[in-house]
C-alpha positions as CSV (number, residue, x, y, z in Angstrom):
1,X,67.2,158.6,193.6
2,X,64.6,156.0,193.2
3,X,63.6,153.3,195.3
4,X,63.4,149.4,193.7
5,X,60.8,149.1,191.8
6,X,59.8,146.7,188.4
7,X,58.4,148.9,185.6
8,X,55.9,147.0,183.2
9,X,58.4,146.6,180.6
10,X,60.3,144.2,183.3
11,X,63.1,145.9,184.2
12,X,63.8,147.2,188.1
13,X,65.6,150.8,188.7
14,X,68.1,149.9,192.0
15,X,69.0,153.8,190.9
16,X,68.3,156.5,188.4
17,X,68.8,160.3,187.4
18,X,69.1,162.6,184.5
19,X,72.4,161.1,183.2
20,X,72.8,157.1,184.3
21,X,70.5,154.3,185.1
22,X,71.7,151.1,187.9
23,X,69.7,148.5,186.9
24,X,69.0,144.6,187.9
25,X,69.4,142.5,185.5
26,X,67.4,138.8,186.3
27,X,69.5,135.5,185.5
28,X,68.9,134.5,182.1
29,X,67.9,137.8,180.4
30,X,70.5,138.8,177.9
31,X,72.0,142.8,178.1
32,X,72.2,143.1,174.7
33,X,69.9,141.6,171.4
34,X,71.8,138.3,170.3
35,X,71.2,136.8,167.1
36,X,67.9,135.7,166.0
37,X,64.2,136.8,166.5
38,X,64.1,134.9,169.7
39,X,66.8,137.0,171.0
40,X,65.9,140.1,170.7
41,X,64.4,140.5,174.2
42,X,67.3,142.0,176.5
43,X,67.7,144.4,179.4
44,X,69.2,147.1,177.2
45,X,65.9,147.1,174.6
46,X,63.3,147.0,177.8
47,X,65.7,149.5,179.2
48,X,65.4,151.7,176.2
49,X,60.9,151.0,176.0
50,X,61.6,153.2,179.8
51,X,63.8,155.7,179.4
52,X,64.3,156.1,175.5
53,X,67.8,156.8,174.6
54,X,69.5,154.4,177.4
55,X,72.5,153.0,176.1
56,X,74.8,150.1,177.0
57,X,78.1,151.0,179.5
58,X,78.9,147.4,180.4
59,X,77.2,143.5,180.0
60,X,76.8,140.6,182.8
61,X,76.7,137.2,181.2
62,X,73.2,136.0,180.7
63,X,73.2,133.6,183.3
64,X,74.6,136.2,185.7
65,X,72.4,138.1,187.9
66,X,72.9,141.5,189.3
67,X,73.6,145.2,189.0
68,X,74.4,146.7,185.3
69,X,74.7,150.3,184.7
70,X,73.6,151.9,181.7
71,X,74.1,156.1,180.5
72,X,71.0,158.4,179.8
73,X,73.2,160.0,176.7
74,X,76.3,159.9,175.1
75,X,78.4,162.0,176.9
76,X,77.8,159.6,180.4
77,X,78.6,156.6,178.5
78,X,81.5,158.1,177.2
79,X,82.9,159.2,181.0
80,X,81.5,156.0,182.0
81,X,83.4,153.9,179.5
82,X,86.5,155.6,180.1
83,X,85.9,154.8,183.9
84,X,85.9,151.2,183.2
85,X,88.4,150.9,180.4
86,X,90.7,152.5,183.3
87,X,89.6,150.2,186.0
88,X,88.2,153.3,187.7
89,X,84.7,151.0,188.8
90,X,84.8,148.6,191.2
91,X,82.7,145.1,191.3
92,X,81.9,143.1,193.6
93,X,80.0,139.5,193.1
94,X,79.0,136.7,195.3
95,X,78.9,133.1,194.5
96,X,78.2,129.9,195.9
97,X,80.9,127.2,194.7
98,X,81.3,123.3,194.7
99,X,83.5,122.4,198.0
100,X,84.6,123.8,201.1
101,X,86.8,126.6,201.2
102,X,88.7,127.6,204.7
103,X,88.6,131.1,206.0
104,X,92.3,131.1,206.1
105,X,92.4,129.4,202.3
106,X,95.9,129.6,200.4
107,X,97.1,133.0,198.4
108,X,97.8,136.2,199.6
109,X,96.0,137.3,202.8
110,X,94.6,140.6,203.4
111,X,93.0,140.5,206.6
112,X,89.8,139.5,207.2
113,X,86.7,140.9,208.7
114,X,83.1,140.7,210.7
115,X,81.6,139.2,207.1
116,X,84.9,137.1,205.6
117,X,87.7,135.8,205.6
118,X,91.1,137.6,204.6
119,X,91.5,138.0,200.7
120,X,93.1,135.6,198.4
121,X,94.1,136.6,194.6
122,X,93.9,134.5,191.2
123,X,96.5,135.2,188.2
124,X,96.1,133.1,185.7
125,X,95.6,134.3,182.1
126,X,92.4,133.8,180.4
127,X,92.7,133.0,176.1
128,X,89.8,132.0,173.4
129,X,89.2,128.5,173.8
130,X,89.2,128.1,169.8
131,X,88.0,124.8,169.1
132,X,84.9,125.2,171.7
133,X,83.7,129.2,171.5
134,X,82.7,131.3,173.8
135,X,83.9,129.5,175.6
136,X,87.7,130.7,177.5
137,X,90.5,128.6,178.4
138,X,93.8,129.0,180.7
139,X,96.1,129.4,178.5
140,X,99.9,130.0,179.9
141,X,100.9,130.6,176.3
142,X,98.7,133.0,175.1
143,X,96.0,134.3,177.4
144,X,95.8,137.6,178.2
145,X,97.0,138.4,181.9
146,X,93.7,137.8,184.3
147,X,93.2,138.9,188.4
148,X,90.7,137.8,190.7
149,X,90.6,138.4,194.0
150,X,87.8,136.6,196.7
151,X,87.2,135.5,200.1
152,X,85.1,133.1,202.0
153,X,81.8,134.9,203.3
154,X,80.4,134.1,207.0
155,X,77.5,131.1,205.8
156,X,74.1,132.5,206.7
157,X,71.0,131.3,207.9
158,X,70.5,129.6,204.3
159,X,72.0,126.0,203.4
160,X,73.4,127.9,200.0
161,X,77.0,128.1,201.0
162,X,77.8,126.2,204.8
163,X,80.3,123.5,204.9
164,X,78.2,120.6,205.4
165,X,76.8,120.5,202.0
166,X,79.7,120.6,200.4
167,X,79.8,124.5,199.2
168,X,81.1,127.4,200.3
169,X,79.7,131.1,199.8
170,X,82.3,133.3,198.3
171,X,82.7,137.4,197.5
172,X,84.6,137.9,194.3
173,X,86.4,141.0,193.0
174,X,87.5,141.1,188.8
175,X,90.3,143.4,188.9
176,X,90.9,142.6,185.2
177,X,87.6,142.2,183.3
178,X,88.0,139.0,180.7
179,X,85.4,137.3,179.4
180,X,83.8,134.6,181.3
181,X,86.5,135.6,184.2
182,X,84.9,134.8,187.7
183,X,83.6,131.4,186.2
184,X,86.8,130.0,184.4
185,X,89.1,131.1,187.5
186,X,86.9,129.4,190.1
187,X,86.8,126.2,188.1
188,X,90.8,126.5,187.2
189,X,91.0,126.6,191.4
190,X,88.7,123.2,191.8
191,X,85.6,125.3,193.0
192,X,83.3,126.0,190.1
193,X,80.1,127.8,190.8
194,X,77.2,126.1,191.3
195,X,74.4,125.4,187.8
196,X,77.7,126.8,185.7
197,X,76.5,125.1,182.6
198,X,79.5,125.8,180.8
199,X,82.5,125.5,183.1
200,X,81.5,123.4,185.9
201,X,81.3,119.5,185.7
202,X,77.9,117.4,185.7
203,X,77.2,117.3,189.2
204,X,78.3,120.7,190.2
205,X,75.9,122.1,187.1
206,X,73.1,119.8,188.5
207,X,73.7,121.4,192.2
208,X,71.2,124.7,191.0
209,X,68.8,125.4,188.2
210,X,70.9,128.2,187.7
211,X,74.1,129.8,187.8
212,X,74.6,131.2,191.3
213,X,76.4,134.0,190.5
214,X,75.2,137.4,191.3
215,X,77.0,141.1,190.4
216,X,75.9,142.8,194.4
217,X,77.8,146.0,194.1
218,X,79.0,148.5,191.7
219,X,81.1,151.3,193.1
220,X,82.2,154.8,190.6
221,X,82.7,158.4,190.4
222,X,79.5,159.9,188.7
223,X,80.0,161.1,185.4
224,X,78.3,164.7,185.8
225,X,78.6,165.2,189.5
226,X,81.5,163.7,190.3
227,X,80.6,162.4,193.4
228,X,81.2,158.8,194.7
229,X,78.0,156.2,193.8
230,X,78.4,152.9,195.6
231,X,75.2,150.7,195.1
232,X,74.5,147.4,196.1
233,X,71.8,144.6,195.4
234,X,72.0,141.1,197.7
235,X,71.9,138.2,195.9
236,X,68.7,136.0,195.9
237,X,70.2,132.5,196.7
C-alpha cells in the first residue's frame, strides 16, 4: 500500500498493488477520453502514462470528485466488474445541498449515530430525459427502478453545510447505480446540491464554483486476495 501522493502525470494513488489501483479523481477531469481533441485528457489516459495497462472498472461524473478504482489487467477488471454489476461494492458520497434538512428528516429511519442522523431512502425511477440529453428525468412511466439512501451529517467547523446558511451537509449511499443518480434524486426531494450546473436551479448552481459532490469511500472484496478493502478520501469542501 502506498501513501497519497500526486505523480507528475497528475494523478494521486489513495492505494495501489499488483492487480488494482484507488485513485482521486479532481472535479472536472473526465474518467474517460470524450469526444474531441480537447477531451482527450482524463484520469483513465494519465492513469495509463503511470501504470501502463490500467484499465477502466467504474466512472464519476466529471464534475464529481473522489475515489475511482481502476484494474492493473484484465482478469481484476473482470472480478471487479462482476463485483459491481452484482452490487457487491459499496459507495459512499458526501454532499452539501440547498436548504436545511432535520436529523430526524422524513423516510425510513435507521438509527442514527455519533456522525448523522438515522437513514432515509429515495425510490424514484430514473429515465433518459430525451428531448434534453444526458441529461435524466423522473420518469414514473418508464424509468428504470432507482435507490438512494442518505442522512444528515453532524455540520463541522466549516460554514459548508450548517443550518444558518441555508444548506445542509449530507452522506449519500447509491444502492442502484443510474446515471446522474445522487444529483437528480436530491433535486426530485427539493435539495439539489450545491454548483449542480445541470440539475439545480440558478441560485443553488451559483451557491459554489463547483459541484460539491465528492465519492469519500469505496468498500469491496479484492479481486486476487479476497480480502475486504475499505478506503476512504474526505471531501475538500
Amino acid at each position: 500500500m502506498t501513501c497519497p501522493e500526486t505523480a507528475p502525470h497528475g494523478v494521486q494513488a489513495v492505494y495501489e498493488d499488483a492487480d488494482l489501483l484507488v485513485l482521486h479523481k479532481p472535479a472536472g477531469l473526465l474518467c474517460v477520453p470524450g469526444r474531441g481533441p480537447d477531451k482527450q485528457d482524463c484520469l483513465s489516459a494519465r492513469a495509463q502514462q503511470r501504470w501502463p495497462g490500467a484499465l477502466i472498472v467504474h466512472r464519476l461524473d466529471q464534475a464529481t470528485s473522489g475515489l475511482v478504482l481502476m484494474a492493473r489487467h484484465i482478469d481484476a477488471q473482470r472480478r471487479l466488474s462482476q463485483a459491481f454489476a452484482e452490487r457487491q461494492v459499496h459507495k459512499r458520497y458526501q454532499a452539501v445541498v440547498q436548504g436545511c434538512l432535520m436529523r430526524n428528516g422524513d423516510g425510513k429511519d435507521e438509527g442514527g449515530d455519533d456522525e448523522g442522523g438515522p437513514w432515509h431512502e429515495i425510490s424514484l425511477p430514473i429515465g433518459a430525459d430525451w428531448e434534453r440529453r444526458p441529461l435524466r428525468v423522473i420518469d414514473h412511466a418508464q424509468g428504470k427502478p432507482s435507490v438512494t439512501r442518505w442522512r444528515t451529517l453532524l455540520p463541522g467547523n466549516d460554514q459548508a453545510g450548517r443550518p444558518d446558511t441555508g444548506t445542509t451537509r449530507v452522506e449519500l449511499e447509491p444502492v442502484t447505480g443510474r446515471t446522474h443518480q445522487l444529483r437528480v434524486h436530491m433535486a426530485a426531494i427539493g435539495h439539489a446540491i450545491l454548483g449542480d450546473a445541470l440539475y439545480a436551479d440558478a441560485a443553488t448552481q451559483s451557491l459554489s464554483p463547483r459541484l460539491l459532490l465528492h465519492a469519500c469511500q469505496l468498500a469491496f472484496t479484492h479481486p486476487a486476495t479476497r480480502e475486504p478493502v475499505c478506503m476512504h478520501l474526505p471531501a475538500d469542501f
